[in-house]
BAPALO-684590 format. One line per field, with one value per residue (C-alpha): residue number from 1; residue in three letters; x negated, y negated, z. Coordinates in steps of 0.1 Angstrom, whole numbers. Layout:
<nodes>
i = [NUM, ...];
aa = [ALA, ...];
c1 = [X, ...];
c2 = [Y, ...];
c3 = [Z, ...];
</nodes>
This chain:
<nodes>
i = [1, 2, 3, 4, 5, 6, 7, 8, 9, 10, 11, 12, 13, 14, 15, 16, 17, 18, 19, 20, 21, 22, 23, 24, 25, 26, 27, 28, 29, 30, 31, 32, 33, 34, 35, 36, 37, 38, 39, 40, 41, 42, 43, 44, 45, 46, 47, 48, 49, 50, 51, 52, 53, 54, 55, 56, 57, 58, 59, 60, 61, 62, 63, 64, 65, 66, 67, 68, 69, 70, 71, 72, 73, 74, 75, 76, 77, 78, 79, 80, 81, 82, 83, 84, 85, 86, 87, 88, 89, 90, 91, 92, 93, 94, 95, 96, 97, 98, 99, 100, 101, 102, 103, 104, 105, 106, 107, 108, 109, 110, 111, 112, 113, 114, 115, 116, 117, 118, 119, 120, 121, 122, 123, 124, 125, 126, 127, 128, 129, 130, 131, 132, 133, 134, 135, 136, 137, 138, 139, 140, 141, 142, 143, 144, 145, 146, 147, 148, 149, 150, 151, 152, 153, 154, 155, 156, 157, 158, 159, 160, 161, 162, 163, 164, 165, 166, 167, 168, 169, 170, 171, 172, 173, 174, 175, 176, 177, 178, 179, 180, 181, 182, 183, 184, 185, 186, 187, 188, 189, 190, 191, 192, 193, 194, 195, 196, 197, 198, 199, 200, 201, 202, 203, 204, 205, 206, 207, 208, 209, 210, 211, 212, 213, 214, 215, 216, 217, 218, 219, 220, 221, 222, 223, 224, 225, 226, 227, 228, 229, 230, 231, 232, 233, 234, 235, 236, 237, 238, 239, 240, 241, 242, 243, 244, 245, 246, 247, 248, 249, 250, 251, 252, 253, 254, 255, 256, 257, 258, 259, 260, 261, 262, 263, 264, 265, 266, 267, 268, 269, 270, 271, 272, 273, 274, 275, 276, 277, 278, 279, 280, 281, 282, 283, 284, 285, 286, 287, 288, 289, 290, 291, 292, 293, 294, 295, 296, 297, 298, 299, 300, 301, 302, 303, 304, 305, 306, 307, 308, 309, 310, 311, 312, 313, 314, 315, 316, 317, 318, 319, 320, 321, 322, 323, 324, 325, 326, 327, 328, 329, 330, 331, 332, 333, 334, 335, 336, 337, 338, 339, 340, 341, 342, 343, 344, 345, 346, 347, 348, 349, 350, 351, 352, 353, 354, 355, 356, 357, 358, 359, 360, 361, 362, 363, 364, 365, 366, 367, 368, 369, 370, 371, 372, 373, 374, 375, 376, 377, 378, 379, 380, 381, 382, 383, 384, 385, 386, 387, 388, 389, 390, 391, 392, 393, 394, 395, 396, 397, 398, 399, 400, 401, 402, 403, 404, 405, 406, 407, 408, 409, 410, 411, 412, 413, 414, 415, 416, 417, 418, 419, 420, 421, 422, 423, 424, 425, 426, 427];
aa = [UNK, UNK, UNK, UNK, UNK, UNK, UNK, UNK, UNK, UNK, UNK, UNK, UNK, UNK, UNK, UNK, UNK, UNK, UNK, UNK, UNK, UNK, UNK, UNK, UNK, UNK, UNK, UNK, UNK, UNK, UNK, UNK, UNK, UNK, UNK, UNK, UNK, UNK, UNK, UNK, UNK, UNK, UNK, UNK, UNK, UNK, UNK, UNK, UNK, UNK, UNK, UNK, UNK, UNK, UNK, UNK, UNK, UNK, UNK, UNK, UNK, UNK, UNK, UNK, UNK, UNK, UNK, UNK, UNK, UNK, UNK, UNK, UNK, UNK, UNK, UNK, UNK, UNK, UNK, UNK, UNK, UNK, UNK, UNK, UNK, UNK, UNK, UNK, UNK, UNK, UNK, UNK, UNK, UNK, UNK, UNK, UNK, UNK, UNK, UNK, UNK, UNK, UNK, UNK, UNK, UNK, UNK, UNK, UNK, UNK, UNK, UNK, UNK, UNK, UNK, UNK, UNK, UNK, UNK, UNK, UNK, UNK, UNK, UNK, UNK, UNK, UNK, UNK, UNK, UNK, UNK, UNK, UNK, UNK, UNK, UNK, UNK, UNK, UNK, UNK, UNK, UNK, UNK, UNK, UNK, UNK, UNK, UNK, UNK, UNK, UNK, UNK, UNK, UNK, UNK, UNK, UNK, UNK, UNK, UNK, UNK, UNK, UNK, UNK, UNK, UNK, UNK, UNK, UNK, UNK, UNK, UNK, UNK, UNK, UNK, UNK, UNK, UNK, UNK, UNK, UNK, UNK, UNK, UNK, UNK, UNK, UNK, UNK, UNK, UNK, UNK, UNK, UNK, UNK, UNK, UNK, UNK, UNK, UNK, UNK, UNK, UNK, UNK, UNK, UNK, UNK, UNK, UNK, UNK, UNK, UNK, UNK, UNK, UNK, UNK, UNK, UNK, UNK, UNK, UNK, UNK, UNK, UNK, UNK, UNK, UNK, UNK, UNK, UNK, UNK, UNK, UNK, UNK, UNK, UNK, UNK, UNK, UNK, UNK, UNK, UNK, UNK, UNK, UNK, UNK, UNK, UNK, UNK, UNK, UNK, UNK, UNK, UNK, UNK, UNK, UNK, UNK, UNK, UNK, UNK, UNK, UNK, UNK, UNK, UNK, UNK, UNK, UNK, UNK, UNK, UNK, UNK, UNK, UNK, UNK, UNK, UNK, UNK, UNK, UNK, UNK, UNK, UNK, UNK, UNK, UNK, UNK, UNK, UNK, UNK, UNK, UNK, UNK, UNK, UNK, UNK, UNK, UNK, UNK, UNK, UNK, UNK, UNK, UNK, UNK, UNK, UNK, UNK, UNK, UNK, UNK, UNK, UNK, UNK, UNK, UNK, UNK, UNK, UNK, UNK, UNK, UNK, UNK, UNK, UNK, UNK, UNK, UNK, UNK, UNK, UNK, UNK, UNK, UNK, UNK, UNK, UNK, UNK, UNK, UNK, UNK, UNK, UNK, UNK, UNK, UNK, UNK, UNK, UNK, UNK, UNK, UNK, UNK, UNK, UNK, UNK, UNK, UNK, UNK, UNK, UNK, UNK, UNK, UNK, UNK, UNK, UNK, UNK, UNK, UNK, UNK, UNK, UNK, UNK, UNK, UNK, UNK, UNK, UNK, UNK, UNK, UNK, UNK, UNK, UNK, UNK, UNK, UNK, UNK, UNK, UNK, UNK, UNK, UNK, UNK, UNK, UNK, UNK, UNK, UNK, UNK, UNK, UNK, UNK, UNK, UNK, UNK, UNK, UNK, UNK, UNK, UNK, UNK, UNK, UNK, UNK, UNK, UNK, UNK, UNK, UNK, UNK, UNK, UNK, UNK, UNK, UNK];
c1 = [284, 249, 218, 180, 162, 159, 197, 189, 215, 200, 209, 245, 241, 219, 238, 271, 256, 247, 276, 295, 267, 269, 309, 307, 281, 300, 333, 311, 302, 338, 351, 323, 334, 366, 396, 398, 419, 389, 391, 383, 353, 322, 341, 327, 353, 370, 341, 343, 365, 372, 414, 422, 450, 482, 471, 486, 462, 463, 454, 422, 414, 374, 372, 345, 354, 337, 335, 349, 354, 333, 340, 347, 379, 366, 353, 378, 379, 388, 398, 418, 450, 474, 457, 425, 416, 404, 378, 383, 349, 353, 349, 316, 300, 279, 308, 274, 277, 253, 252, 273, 265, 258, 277, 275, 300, 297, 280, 300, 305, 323, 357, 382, 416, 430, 469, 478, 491, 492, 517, 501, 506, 467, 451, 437, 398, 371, 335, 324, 348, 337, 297, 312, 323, 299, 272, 295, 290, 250, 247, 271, 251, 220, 235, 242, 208, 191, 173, 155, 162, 148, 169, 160, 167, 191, 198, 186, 222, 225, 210, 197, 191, 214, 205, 217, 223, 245, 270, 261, 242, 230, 197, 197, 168, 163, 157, 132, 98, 77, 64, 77, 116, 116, 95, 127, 129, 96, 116, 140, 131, 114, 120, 123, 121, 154, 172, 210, 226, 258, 285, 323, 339, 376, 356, 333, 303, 270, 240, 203, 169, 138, 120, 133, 121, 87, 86, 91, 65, 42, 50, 47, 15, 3, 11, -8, -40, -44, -41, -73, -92, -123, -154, -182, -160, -163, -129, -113, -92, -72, -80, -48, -61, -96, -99, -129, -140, -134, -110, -84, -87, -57, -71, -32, -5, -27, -49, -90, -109, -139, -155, -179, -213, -206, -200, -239, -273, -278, -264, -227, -213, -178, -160, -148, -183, -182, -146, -115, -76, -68, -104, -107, -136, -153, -159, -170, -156, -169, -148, -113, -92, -64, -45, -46, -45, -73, -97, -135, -152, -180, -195, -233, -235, -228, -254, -293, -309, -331, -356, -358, -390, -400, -433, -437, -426, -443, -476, -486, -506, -479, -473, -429, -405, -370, -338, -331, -298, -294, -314, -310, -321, -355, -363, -348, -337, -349, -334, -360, -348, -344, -321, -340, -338, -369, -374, -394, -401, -405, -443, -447, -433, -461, -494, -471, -464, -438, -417, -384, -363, -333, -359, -380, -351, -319, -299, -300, -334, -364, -391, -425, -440, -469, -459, -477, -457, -437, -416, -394, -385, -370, -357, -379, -399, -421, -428, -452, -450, -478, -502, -497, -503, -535, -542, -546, -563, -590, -587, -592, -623, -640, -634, -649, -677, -683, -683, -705, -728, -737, -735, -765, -764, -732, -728, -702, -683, -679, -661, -639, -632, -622, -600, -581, -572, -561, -538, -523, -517, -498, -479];
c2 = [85, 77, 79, 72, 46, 74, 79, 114, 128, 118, 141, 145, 150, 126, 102, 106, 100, 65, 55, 65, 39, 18, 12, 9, -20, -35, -38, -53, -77, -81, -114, -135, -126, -136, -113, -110, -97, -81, -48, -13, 9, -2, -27, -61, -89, -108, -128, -166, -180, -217, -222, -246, -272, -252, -219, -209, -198, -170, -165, -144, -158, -170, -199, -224, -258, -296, -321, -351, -363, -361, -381, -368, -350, -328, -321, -325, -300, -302, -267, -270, -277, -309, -317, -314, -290, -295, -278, -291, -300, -273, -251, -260, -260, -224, -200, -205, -240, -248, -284, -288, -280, -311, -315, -343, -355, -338, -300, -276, -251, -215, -212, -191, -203, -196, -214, -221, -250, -272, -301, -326, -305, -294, -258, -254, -238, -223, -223, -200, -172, -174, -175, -147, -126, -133, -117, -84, -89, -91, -59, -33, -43, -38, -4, 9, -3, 13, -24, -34, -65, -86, -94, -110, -91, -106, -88, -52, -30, 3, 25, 4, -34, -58, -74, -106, -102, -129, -106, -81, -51, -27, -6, 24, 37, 67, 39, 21, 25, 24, 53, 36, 32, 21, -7, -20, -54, -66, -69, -93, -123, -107, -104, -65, -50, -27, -3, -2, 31, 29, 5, 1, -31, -25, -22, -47, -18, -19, 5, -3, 14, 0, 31, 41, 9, 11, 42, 31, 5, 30, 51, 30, 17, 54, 57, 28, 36, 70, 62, 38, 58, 78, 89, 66, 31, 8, 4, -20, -2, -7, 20, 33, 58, 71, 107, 128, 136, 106, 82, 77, 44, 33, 29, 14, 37, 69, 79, 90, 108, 89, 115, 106, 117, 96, 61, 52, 67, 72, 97, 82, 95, 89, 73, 42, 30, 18, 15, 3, 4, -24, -25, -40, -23, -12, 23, 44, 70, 100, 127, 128, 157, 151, 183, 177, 142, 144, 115, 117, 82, 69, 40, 49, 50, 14, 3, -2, 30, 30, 56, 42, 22, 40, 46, 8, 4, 38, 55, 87, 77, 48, 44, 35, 29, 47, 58, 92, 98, 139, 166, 199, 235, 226, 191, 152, 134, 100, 69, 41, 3, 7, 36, 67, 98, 112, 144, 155, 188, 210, 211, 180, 167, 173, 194, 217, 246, 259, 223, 219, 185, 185, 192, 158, 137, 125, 109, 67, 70, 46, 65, 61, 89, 88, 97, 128, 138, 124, 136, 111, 134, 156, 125, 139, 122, 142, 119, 131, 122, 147, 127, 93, 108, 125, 91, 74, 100, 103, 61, 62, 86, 61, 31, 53, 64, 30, 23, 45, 39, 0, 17, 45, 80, 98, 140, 157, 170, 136, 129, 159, 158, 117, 125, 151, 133, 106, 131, 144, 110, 97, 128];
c3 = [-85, -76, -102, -104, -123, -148, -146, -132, -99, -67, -39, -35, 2, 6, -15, 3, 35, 22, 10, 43, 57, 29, 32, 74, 65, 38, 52, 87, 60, 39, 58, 41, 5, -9, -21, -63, -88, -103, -120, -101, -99, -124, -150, -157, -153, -179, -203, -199, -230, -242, -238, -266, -256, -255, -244, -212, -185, -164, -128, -122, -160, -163, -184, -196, -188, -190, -162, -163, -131, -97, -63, -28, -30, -56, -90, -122, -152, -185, -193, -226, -208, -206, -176, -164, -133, -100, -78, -41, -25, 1, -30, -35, -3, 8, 26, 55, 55, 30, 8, -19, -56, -73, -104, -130, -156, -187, -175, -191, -162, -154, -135, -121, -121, -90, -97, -131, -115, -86, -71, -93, -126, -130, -125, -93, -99, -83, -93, -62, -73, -112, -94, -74, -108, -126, -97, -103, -139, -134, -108, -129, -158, -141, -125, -160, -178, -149, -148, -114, -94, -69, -35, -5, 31, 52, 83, 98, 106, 116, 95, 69, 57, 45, 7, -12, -43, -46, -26, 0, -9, 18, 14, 33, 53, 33, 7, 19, 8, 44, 66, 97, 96, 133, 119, 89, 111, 94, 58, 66, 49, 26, -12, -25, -62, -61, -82, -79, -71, -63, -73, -63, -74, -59, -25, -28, -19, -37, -26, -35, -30, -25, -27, -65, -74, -58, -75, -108, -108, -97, -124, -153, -135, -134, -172, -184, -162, -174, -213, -210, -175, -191, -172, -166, -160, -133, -120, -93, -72, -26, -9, 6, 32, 51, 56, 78, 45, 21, 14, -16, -40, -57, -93, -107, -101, -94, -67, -69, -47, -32, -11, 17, -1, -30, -4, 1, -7, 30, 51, 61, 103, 86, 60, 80, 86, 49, 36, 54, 42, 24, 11, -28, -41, -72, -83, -110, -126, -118, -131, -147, -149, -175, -167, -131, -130, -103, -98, -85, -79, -65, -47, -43, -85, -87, -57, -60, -57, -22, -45, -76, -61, -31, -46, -45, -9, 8, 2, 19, 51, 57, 95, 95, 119, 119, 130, 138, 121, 129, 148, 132, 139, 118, 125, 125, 98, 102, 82, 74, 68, 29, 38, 24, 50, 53, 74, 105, 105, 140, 134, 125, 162, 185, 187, 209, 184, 199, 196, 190, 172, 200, 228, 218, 204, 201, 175, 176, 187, 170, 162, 143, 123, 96, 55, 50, 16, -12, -37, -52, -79, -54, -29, -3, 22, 53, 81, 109, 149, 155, 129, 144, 181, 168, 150, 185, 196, 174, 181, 218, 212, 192, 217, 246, 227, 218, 254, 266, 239, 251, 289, 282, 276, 269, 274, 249, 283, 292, 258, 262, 298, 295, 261, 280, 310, 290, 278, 310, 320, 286, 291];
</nodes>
């Protein structure tokens, strides 16, 4: 029987083909956990009691007990019974080799009797088989409260990962929450939030999934973000992906739109000039669908506005330097180093009428052009080439007549026929 975090059916295809996987894995994996009389299917094990003196024990009993004793052959018990019990040393030791537990006299302590009685008259116990139980206890409770765990990666086996939860737990593929299952090897050694789907004690099988669990989280995330998101707040949000045409912000468990136009007051070639993935940025609000549960942000909102003081910065007769950021059918758009675009038009480019923006330039090119007109209301700016060419002109006139007036006389044809050749040449 497999169920979600919402104790809804999963898949039954889906969720049989795991537990094929699961079981192959498992029994891979069955000579590092011992054998127990423990009950079938999902039932938790017997509940640790207290024997007062007299009461017989049972083996496969779990029972509380008090040490008394520690030293190198083992660990001594005092169960209730005539005689105390004993926990060999090997018994405490990792089944992978790792240290002992340390155990002082007097910790009161959970253990499985294993013999009701050995050649010197005491129980013999174990305190990794009553660890070992009480793991089961923990995961079929968390299987039946639908409760999510944390478990550490172990090992990367055919289709899936193997889990420690205390015992072995294998987490499909299909379970994993990654785009890339080719990559799985990166999540060993790492700690993952999981929901337990599947549980069979008599087999010693336990199936998990990451996925279910990331899901959750999102989901209760989602849920508390959208009872306090309104229009008009400044949010911190990741953004998760970059698209042609914007990219999406991950707000807390639900995703907003933060298109392209809204990223800067300048003109933005694409949305990765200015946002990456695994970006933490601030937005605002911009619109908020309820129905839809759709998102608009934007960045610009939030950033000094280039216009606000443009009159401050640019008067109309201003000679400015620029980038041409796109040629179009009716001019250039230039960007200037505040980042207002300002526009060129055809007849604005040279004294030729008959000039065309993609004929004289090219986009990246650094131009300067003359403010002939501003309308700030409008967030328009007209930039001149043709004014600051006629500018030098009218300059170079002035300088010749100058000279010619300390040389002597000066003819108007010789003003006219000097100021056009300097023409031919600087063309």
């Amino acid at each position: 029987m497999s169920w979600t975090s919402e104790q809804q059916p999963v898949d039954d295809d889906a969720a049989a083909k795991d537990s094929e996987t699961a079981q192959a894995s498992t029994q891979s994996g069955e000579a590092e956990s011992e054998t127990l009389s423990a009950p079938s299917g999902g039932e938790a094990g017997p509940s640790p009691a207290q024997y007062e003196e007299g009461t017989p024990l049972k083996s496969g009993d779990i029972v509380s007990g008090l040490v008394v004793h520690v030293d190198r052959q083992g660990v001594l018990v005092d169960v209730g019974t005539k005689s105390e019990g004993l926990i060999p040393y090997s018994d405490l030791e990792g089944e992978r080799g790792e240290p002992a537990q340390e155990l002082a006299v007097g910790d009161r302590i959970n253990v499985y009797v294993v013999r009701t009685e050995s050649e010197e008259g005491g129980p013999v116990l174990s305190k990794r088989k009553a660890d070992y139980e009480n793991v089961w206890d923990h995961v079929i409770a968390a299987f039946e409260n639908g409760e999510t765990v944390s478990a550490m990666v172990t090992d990367r086996v055919k289709g899936g990962l193997v889990v420690d939860l205390g015992l072995r737990g294998f987490l499909p593929a299909s379970h994993v929450a990654t785009r890339n299952v080719r990559a799985m090897e990166r999540f060993v050694g790492q700690s993952l939030k999981l929901k337990i789907v599947e549980v069979d004690r008599a087999r010693k099988r336990v199936v998990v999934s990451h996925r279910l669990a990331v899901e959750e989280e999102r989901k209760h995330k989602r849920d508390k973000t959208l009872a306090s998101l309104e229009e008009g707040q400044v949010r911190k949000g990741l953004v998760r992906r970059v698209t042609d045409y914007g990219a999406f912000v991950d707000l807390g468990g639900i995703d907003g739109l933060l298109h392209v136009t809204e990223m800067s007051w300048s003109r933005v070639r694409h949305p990765s000039d200015v946002v990456k993935p695994g970006d933490k940025i601030d937005v605002l609000v911009l619109k908020y669908d309820r129905e839809a549960g759709k998102v608009s942000l934007g960045l610009k909102q939030i950033l000094p506005d280039p216009w606000q003081h443009v009159e401050e910065r640019y008067h109309v007769g201003d000679i400015v330097s620029g980038r041409v950021t796109r040629v179009v059918p009716f001019g250039a758009f230039v960007q200037l180093e505040t980042g207002i675009e300002a526009i060129i038009p055809n007849s604005e480019l040279s004294s030729s009428k008959a000039a065309k923006a993609e004929e004289v330039l090219s986009a990246d090119q650094e131009v300067q052009a003359k403010v002939i007109a501003m309308r700030p209301a409008e967030r328009r700016m007209t930039l001149s080439i043709r004014h600051v060419q006629q500018d030098k002109d009218r300059t170079a006139l002035r300088e010749y007549m100058d000279q010619q007036r300390d040389a002597g006389r000066v003819t108007v044809a010789d003003l006219v026929g000097d100021v056009f050749s300097r023409r031919e040449e600087e063309e």
